[in-house]
Wavefront OBJ file of the C-alpha trace (Angstrom):
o trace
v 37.816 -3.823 -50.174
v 34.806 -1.847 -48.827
v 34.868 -0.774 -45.351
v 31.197 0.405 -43.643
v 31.958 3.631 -42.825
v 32.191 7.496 -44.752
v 35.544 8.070 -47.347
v 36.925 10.991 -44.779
v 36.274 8.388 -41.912
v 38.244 5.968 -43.751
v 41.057 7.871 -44.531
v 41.571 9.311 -41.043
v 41.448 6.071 -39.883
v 43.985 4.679 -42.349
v 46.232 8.106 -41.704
v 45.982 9.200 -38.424
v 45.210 6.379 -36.389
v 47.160 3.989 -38.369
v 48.448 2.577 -35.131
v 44.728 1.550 -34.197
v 44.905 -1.259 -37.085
v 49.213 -1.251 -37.982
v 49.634 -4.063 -35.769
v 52.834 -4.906 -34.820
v 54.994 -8.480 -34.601
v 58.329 -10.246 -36.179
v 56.569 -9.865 -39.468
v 56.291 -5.819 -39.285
v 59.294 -4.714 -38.291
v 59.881 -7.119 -34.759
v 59.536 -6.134 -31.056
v 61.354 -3.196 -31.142
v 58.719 -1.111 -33.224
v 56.608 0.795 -31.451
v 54.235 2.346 -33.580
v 53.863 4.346 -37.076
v 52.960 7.454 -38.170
v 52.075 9.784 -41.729
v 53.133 13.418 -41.901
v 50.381 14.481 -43.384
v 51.167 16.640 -46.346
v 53.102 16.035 -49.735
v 56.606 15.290 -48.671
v 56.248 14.233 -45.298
v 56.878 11.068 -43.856
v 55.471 7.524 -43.735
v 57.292 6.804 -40.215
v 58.418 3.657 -38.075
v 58.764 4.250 -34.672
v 61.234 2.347 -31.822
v 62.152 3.126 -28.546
v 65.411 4.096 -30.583
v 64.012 6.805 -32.995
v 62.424 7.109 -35.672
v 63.260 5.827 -39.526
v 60.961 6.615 -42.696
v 59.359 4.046 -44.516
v 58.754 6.201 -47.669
v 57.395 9.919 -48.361
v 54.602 11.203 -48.834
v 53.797 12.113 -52.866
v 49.822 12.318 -52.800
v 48.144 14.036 -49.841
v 44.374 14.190 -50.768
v 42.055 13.715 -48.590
v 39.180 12.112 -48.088
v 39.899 10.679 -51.313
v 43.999 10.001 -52.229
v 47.041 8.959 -50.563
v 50.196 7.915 -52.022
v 54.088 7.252 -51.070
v 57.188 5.495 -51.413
v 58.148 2.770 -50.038
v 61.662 1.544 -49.341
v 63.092 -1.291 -47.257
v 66.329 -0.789 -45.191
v 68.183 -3.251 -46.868
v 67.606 -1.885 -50.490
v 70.302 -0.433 -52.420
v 69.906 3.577 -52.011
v 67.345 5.004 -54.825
v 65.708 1.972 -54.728
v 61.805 2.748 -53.837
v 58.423 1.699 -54.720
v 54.939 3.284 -54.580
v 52.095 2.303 -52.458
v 48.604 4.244 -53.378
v 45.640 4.164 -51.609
v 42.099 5.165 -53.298
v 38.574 5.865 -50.812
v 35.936 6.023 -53.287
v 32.480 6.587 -52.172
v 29.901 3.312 -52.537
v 26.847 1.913 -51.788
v 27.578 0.852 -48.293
v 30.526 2.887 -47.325
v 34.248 3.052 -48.938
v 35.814 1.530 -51.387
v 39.508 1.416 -50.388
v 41.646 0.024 -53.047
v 45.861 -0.446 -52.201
v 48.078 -0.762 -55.043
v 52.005 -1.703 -54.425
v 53.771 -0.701 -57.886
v 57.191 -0.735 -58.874
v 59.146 -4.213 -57.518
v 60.645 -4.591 -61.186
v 63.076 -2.008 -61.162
v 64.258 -3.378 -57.556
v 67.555 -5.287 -58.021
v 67.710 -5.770 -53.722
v 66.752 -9.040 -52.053
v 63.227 -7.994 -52.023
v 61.524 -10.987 -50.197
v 59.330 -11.619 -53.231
v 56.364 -9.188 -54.844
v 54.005 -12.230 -53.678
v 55.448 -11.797 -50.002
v 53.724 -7.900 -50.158
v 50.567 -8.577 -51.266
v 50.049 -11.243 -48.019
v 51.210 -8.888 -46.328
v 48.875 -5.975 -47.547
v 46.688 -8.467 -47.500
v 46.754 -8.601 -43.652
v 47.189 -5.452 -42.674
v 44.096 -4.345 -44.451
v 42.389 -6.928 -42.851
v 43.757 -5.530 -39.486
v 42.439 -2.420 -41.171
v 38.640 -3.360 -41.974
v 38.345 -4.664 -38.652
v 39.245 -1.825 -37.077
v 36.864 0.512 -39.120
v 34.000 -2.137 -37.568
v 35.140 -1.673 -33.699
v 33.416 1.866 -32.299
v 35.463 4.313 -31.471
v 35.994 5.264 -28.227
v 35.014 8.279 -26.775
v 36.108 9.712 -23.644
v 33.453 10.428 -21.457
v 33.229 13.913 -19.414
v 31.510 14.256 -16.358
l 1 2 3 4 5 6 7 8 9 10 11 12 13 14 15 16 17 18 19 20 21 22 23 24 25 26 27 28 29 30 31 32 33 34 35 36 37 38 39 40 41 42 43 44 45 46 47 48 49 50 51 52 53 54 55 56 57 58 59 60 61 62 63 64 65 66 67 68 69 70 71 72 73 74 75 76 77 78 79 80 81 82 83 84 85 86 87 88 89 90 91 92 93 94 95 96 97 98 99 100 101 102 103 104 105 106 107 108 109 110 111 112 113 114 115 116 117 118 119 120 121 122 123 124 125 126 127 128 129 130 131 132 133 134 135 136 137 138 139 140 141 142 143 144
């Protein structure tokens, strides 16, 4: 997908203002999620947030920026030591960013999974969520 704006745009916006596009619903983890948020460095945390806590998604294994991020993934009701990867390229083009999602590693779950194809719709719509909010302007607060 390419997005109209710089590769260390993009990946701040796909990092630390992933709750600008993440949006939330029964499909992404129901009413009681609150928001998400990356630790930012090789090991942290790919978080969910609720008015309960806090529970990580995956960690983080590739922490490059403006260029590379990478990190497991693993649903609640997997069996332990089951993960997958999710890895995210921003690649300079003609235009703006190149940002290219890849969700590897469904084979070796033996879990209820929901289905491989069930991911990709749903990456599919959260980058959507994602390109459209690379278009909106950011907002600036205004001093006086």
């Amino acid at each position: 997908m390419l997005v109209a704006t710089h590769p260390a745009r993009a990946f701040a916006l796909f990092t630390d203002e992933v709750d600008r596009w993440w949006r939330r619903g029964e499909r992404y983890g129901g009413p009681e999620v609150t928001g998400h948020r990356f630790e930012g460095h090789v090991g942290g945390r790919f978080l969910q947030l609720s008015a309960s806590g806090e529970s990580a998604l995956g960690y983080i294994t590739v922490w490059d920026p403006p260029s590379r991020l990478a990190f497991t993934w693993r649903q609640s009701n997997w069996t332990p030591g089951e993960v997958t990867e999710v890895a995210i390229t921003f690649a300079p083009e003609d235009g703006g960013t190149r940002v290219t999602l890849r969700h590897r590693g469904f084979a070796q779950i033996t879990s209820e999974v929901g289905c491989e194809v069930g991911y990709a719709a749903g990456w599919r719509e959260l980058l959507d969520w994602y390109r459209e909010s690379v278009a909106e302007p950011t907002k600036e607060r205004a001093c006086t």
